[in-house]
Structure formats: C-alpha cells, structure tokens
C-alpha angles and dihedrals in degrees: 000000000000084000096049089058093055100049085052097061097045088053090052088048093056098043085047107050116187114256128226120197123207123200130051143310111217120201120187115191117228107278091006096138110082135191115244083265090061092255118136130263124223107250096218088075095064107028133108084028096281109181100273078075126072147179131186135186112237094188129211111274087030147275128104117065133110116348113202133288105244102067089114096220139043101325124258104251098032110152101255123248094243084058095048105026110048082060102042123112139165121218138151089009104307140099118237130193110170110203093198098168100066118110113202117308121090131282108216114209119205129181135195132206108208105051121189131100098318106044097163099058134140114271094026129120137249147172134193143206136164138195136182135250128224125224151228111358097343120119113261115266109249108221118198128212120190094156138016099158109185096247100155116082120214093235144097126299122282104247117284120226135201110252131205110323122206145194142228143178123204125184120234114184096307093340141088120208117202111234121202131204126193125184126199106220114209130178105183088197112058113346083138087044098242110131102183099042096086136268111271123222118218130209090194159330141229143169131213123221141213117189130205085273094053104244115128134214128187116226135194149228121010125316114024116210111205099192131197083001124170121259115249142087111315128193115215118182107170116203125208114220127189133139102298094048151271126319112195122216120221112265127259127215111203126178108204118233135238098248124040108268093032115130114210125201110306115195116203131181132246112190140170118241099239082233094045151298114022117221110206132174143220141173128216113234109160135074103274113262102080150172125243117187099230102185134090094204115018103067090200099060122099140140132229110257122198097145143054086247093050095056092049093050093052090049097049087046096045080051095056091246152076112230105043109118112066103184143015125205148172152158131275118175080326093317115137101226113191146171127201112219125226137172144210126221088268091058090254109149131217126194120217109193122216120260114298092017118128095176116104139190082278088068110124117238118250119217103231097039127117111215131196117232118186106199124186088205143042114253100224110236087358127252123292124226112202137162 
C-alpha cells in the first residue's frame, strides 16, 4: 500500500510540474501617486491600470521604454490592458499588478496626472519610474512603489544660462592660442524660479555664437570649446530643446583676458514682460567682489558688489530708479531660495524669503551661481559685471 502511494504521487509530480514566473511583480502603496505640489492622487483614477497609467518593456539589447511625451493621447507601445488588468489584484493596502511574461530587460512605469482623451498634452503632468525583470527561471523582482509623484511638466525647457566661463592659453611652437569654455547651465526645476510648476526634461542643448568679427556659428552640446579662438568680445546665448519646443537664455557678452582665467565685462538684460514681472538671469562669473555699473548715464560708474543687497542696489540705481527689481531668487542642492522685494517711501528695501528660507539680503554672493532676478522695469543697455 505504502509503495502505491509512492508511485501516485510521483505520477501527479510529473503531470504538475512546478512553475517558475520571470518578470516583475509591481506594488504600488495606497495614495501613492502624487501631483507635482505633493498632494495625493485618487487612486481611481490610476487602478486597475486605467490609461493615466502606463508600462512599457523596455527588452533586453534594446528597443521599447518610454515614447515621448507629446503624442497627445495613450501612448503607442503601451502594455495592453489585456496584458496589465486580468492579473491585477489589491490587497493590504497595496495595488498589484504581476507581469509574469517578461523575460529580462526593464519595464518602464509613467503616470499622468490629467487623464481623458489626450493624456499626453502640453501642460499636463507626468512621472516616471522603472524596474527591472528577471529572467529565465528566477522569481519576478518585486518593485515597490510608495510615491511617483508627477513632477515633470509636458512643456518647453526652463531657460538655459551661460555658466562660469574660463580661459586658457596653450602653447603651440612660439605661440599661445586662447582657448574658450563655455559651459550651458541648466536647472530643470526652477531657472525661471518657479518651484511648483514641474521639473522639465530636456532632449539638448546648444549655444550660438558671435565672434569678434561678428560671424556666428551654433554649437552644440555643453560645454562648447572654442579652440585656438581669436581674442576679442564674444556674444553666447544657449538655447534648451526638448519635445514641446525651444526656450531661448538671455544672451552674455563676454570680453576674453590677457592672461587664461581671466573674466572680462559680461552685459546682461534686464527687461520687463509686456503682461508683468520680468525673471532674468545671471550668472555670476566673476571673484566676488565685483563691480556693478549703477548709472544710468555715466558708463563708467559702478559700485563694488559682495552681497545680495549691494547688487540690487546697483540694479535699481543703474534703472533710474529705486524700486525696480521685485524679486530676487537662486538655487541651493536643487532648493529655490528666494526673497520678495519691498520698499519703503525712502527708497530703503526690505527683503521677505519664501517660505523655509533662512538667507537674507546679507547673503554673500557665490561666483558660479545663476541668480533670478524679477525686474518691473526695463534696465536701459543692461547692467555690466566686471572685475
């Protein structure tokens, strides 16, 4: 009897082999989908994988992902619904969907937050995650999700700005050739210093150029090398390109040194939006301190800058007024700092920071970083940084 028994079970072993699964396991936590602000998402919205949410295999060798942003509808390659919902389950507080098929590669996971017929428009919002599948006989890899928050906004590029820009000379036999880089500096999260309105992602960047002689070239890529270039005063404006279009950076005059490393006199803009406040930015390129011109009609008066409070002082002067520049903004590990500027009938400023922020008009300036400045006015020929 005891061997009968035996030979049974063999015979239902080998007519019920055990079954291992590739691929990956997703888990996403209750409310775990949040808007570009940090509030939650309804999850209705999303489960059981509705088209706001999407996956995409990414194989092995290459191929599949993440299409762009811009179809304006439920993206082409998005795992079908037939492949996602019939496994899908929700359970402890958590949203499962096994995708038990995939062998090796990636699945990449977007969300959006706007559903609706055009999902991928401009001025939604999206995030993105990816995990990766195991192959062959291997268990699946559980990938768990507890926040995507749609942090990337479908829209052009923040504005690009020309970073710190440095000399070299090389000798070449008896010669020395001036060499030029020129770096394009990019923040995807507030170069226009707005913090809530989404990260942008970005497909390139490129500069154009205007030499001494005045022919210009684009370039592409960051940063640009101009090698064995002539001496003289340059003109770099960088532009940002992704999907949804170009966004153009204010452009940087920059008149090269004797000797490599020097920075020469850089002129930026400051100008008014015909419908409001205008955001402009500079970068500082030069060793604090500085020099500020802070007339509007003598050029070859300017002021000595080390703090935030000197340089607004020398904008609102070199306006011809004293109230020009409204706010004043910058970038801390990827933290907007900013400080709103009021004044009293003598002209005397005070600077109010955003919430969070300690830093006051007191704050030294840093060579390297791009400031924002918000100006109510235009600032006639621009101000003038020099060492």
């Amino acid at each position: 009897m005891k061997r009968k028994l035996i030979l049974a079970m063999a015979v239902i072993l080998l007519a019920c082999p055990m079954v291992f699964a590739s691929g990956i396991d997703i888990y996403f936590s209750d409310n775990a989908i949040k808007s570009e602000t940090g509030g939650s998402l309804s999850d209705s919205n999303y489960h059981n994988y509705l088209p706001p949410l999407e996956f995409f295999y990414a194989p092995p060798g290459g191929g599949g992902g993440v299409p762009a942003p811009n179809s304006g509808g439920v993206a082409a390659g998005r795992k079908a619904d037939s492949e996602v919902g019939p496994y899908y389950t929700h359970t402890g507080g958590r949203h499962n969907y096994p995708l038990s098929t995939l062998n090796g590669g990636r699945l990449d996971i977007r969300v959006w937050k706007n559903g609706g017929t055009a999902i991928a428009q401009l001025g939604n919002y999206y995030g993105k995650t990816s995990g990766a599948c195991s192959t062959g006989l291997d268990f699946p890899i559980p990938l768990n999700i507890t926040t995507l928050a749609t942090s990337y906004k479908a829209a052009v590029p923040n504005m690009p700005v020309i970073g710190v820009i440095t000399e070299a000379l090389t000798r070449t036999g008896d010669t020395y050739d001036l060499n030029l880089s020129i770096p394009i500096s990019y923040d995807p999260a507030n170069s226009e210093g707005r913090p809530s309105d989404g990260l942008r992602e970005i497909q390139d960047v490129y500069m154009l150029v205007t030499y001494p002689d005045a022919h210009t070239e684009t370039k592409p890529g960051s940063p640009v090398g101009l090698t064995g270039t002539p001496a003289g005063t340059y003109k770099f404006k960088p532009y940002a390109h992704n999907w949804f279009g170009t966004t153009e950076g204010p452009e940087v005059t920059y008149t090269t040194g004797a000797m490599g490393g020097a920075a020469g006199p850089v002129t930026y803009e400051l100008k008014r939006k015909p419908d409001g406040i205008g955001l402009n930015a500079v970068a500082v390129l030069h060793t604090v301190p500085f020099y500020v011109s802070n007339s509007p009609t003598d050029a070859n008066s300017k002021a000595a800058v080390t703090k935030i409070r000197d340089l607004i002082a020398a904008i609102n002067a070199k306006s011809g007024a004293n109230n020009t520049v409204t706010t004043f903004g910058w970038m801390v590990n990827s933290e907007f700092r900013g400080l709103y500027l009021t004044y009293n009938e003598a002209g005397e400023m005070t600077g109010t920071p955003t919430v969070g922020v300690t830093e006051g008009l007191d704050t030294p300036l840093i060579r390297g970083v791009s400031y924002q400045i918000g100006v109510h006015r235009d600032v006639e020929g621009g101000v003038t940084f020099s060492q």
